[in-house]
C-alpha positions as CSV (number, residue, x, y, z in Angstrom):
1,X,-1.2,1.4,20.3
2,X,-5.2,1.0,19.9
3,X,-5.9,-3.1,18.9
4,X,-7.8,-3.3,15.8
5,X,-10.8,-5.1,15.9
6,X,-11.9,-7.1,13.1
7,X,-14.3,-6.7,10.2
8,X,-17.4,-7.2,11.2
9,X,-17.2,-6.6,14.8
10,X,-19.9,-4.6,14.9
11,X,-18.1,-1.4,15.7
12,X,-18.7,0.9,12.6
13,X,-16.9,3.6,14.0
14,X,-13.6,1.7,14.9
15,X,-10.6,1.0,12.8
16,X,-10.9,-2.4,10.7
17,X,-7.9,-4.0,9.5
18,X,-8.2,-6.4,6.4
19,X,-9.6,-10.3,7.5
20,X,-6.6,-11.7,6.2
21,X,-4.7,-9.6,8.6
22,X,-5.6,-11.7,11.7
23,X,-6.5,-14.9,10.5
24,X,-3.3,-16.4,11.3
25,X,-1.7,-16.9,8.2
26,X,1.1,-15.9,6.8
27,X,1.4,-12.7,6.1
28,X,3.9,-10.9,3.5
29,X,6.8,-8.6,5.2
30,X,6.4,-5.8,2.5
31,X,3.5,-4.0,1.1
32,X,4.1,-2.2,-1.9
33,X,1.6,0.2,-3.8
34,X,1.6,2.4,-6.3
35,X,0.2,5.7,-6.2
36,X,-1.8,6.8,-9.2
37,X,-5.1,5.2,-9.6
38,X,-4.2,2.6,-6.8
39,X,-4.6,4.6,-4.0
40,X,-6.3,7.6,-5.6
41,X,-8.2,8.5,-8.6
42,X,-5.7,10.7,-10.8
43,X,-2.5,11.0,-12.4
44,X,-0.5,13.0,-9.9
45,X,2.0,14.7,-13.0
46,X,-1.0,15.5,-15.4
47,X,-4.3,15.9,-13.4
48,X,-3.0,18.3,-10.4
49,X,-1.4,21.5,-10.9
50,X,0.5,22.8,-7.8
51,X,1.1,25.0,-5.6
52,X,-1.9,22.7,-3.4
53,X,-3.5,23.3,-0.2
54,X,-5.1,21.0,2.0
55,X,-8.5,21.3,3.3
56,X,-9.3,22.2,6.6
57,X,-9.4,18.3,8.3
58,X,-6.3,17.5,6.1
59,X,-8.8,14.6,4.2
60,X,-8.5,16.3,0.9
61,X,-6.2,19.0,-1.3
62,X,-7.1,21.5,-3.7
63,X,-4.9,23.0,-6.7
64,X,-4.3,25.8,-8.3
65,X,-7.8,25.7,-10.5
66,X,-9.3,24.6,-7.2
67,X,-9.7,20.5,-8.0
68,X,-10.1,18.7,-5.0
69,X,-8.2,15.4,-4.7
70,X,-8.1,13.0,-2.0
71,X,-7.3,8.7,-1.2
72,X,-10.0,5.9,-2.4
73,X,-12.4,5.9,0.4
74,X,-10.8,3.0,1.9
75,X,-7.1,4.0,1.6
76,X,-6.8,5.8,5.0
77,X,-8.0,3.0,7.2
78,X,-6.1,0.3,5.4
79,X,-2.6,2.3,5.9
80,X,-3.6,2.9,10.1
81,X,-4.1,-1.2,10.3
82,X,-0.9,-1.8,8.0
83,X,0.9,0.6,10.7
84,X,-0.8,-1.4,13.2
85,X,-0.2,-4.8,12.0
86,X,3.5,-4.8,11.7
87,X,3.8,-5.4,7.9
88,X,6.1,-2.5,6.3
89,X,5.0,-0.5,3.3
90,X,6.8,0.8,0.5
91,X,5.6,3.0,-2.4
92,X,6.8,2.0,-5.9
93,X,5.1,5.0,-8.6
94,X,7.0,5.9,-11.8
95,X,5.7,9.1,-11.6
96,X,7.1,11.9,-13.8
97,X,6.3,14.4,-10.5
98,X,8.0,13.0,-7.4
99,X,8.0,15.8,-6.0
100,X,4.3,16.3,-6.1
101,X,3.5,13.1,-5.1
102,X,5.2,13.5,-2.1
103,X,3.5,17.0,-1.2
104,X,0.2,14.9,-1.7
105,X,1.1,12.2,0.5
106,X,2.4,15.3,2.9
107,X,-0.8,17.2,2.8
108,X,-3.3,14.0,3.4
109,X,-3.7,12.8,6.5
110,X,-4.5,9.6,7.8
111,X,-6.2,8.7,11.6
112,X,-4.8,6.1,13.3
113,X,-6.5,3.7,15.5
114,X,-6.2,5.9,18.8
115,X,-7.6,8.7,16.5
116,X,-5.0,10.7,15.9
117,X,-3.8,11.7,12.4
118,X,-0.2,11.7,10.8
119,X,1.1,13.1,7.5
120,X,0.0,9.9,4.9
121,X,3.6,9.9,4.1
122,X,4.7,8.4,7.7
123,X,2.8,5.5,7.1
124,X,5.3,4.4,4.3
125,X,8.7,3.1,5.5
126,X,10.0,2.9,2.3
127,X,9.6,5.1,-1.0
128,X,11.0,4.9,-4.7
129,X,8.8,7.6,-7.2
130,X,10.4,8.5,-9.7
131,X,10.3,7.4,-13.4
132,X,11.5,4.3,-14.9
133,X,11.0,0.4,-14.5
134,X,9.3,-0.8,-11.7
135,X,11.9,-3.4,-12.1
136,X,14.2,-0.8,-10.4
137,X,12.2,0.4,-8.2
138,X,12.0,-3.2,-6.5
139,X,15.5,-3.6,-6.9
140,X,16.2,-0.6,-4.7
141,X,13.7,-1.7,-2.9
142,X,15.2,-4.9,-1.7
143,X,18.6,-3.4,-1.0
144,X,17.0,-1.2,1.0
145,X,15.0,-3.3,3.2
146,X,17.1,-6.8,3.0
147,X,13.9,-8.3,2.4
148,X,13.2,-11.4,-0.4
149,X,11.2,-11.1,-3.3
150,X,9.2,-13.6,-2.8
151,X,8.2,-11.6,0.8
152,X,7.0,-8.6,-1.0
153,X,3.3,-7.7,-2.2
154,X,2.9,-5.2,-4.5
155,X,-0.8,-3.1,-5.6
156,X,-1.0,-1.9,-9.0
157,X,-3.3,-0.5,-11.2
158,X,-1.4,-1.3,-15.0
159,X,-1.1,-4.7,-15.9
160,X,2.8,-4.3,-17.5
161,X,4.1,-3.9,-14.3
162,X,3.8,-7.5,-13.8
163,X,6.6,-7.9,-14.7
164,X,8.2,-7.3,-11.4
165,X,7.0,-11.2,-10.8
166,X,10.2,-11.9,-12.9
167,X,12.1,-10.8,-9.9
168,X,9.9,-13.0,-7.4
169,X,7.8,-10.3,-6.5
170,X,3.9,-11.3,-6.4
171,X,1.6,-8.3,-7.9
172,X,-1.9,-8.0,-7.4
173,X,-3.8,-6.0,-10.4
174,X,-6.5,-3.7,-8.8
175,X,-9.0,-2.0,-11.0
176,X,-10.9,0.5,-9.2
177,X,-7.9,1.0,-6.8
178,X,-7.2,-0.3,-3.0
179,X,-9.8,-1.1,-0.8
180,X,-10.0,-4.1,1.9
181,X,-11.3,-6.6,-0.9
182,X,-8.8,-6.0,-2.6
183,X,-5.6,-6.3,-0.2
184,X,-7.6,-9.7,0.8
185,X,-7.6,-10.9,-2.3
186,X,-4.5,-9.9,-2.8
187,X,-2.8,-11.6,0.3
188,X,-4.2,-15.0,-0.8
189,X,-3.4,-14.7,-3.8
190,X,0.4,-14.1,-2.8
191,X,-0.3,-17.2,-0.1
192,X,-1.2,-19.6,-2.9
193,X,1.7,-18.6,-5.4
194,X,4.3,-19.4,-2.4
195,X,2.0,-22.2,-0.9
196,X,1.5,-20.6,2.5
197,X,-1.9,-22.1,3.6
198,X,-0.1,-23.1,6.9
199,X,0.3,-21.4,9.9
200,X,2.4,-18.0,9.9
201,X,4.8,-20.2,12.2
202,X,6.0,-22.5,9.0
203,X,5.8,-19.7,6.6
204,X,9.7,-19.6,6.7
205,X,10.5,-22.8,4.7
206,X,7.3,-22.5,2.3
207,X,8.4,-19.5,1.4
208,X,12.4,-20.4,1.0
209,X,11.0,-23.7,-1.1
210,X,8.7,-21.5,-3.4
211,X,12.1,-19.2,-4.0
212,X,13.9,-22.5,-5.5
């Protein structure tokens, strides 16, 4: 697969991952967003009414009355360097149209860094929408994956669902929804509440210490 250079490389036109994402730090296992208004603008059950058709470069969809909806701006890029990276990424939306959702995810497509472009939806190893708690969603979400808590990340745009941190889980609150700022900030956020300023290397006991 294509490397990723870093920001400010000076290559405009390449794939960027996140800073945080090769500054040799620890790094969490499991990135977890949610979909409405974190990683596009719109409610996907109130403001889009099916059937929807995708554009002609796949970068946008249009429904029935003809709205066009599409990813934040920075969405697409962040997903190819997540692919990239290694880190595995869940989607945790208590959407009342999961089925919708999906077909959105389907119907946007996202380059990767050789260029070519997959269905938004293979970028996500792991996917719970569907109404409800995000409590549950993170449950299933660790059964699923095997994975600690305290190695997940999760992106969210409503404040309430903080309370996932009950489980171990750290959440980052984004406001004008996912862009590289924001899974920066996001990453050292979740370094400082497990203490993982060290190397990636000793991340292991920080993060078992932090769990106790």
């Amino acid at each position: 697969m294509g490397k990723i250079p870093p920001e400010g490389s000076g290559n405009s036109s390449a794939l960027t991952a996140p800073s945080t994402f090769h500054d040799s730090l620890a790094l969490p296992k499991l990135i977890v967003f949610d979909l409405d208004y974190t990683l596009w603008p719109f409610w996907v059950d109130t403001h889009v009414t099916p059937p929807l058709k995708a554009s002609s470069s796949h970068d946008s969809a249009k429904d029935r009355f003809g709205e066009s909806f599409a990813f934040y701006s920075e969405v697409p890029p962040i997903l190819a360097s997540l692919r990239e990276s290694g880190i595995k990424v869940g989607a945790a939306s208590r959407t009342s149209a999961p089925d919708l959702g999906r077909e959105m995810l389907r119907l946007l497509h996202v380059a990767d860094a050789d260029g070519k472009k997959r269905k938004a939806i293979d970028y996500f190893d792991h996917m719970e929408i569907y109404p409800g708690s995000k409590i549950t969603h993170f449950v299933k979400l660790q059964k699923a994956t095997g994975l600690r808590y305290e190695d997940m990340l999760f992106f969210d745009d409503e404040s309430r669902n903080r309370n996932v941190e009950t489980l171990g889980v750290h959440m980052h609150l984004v406001r004008d929804g996912v862009s590289k700022a924001e899974i920066n900030n996001g990453v050292k956020a979740w370094r400082a509440r497990h203490g993982l300023s060290n190397k990636a290397g000793s991340s292991s006991a920080a993060t078992e210490e932090a769990a106790v």
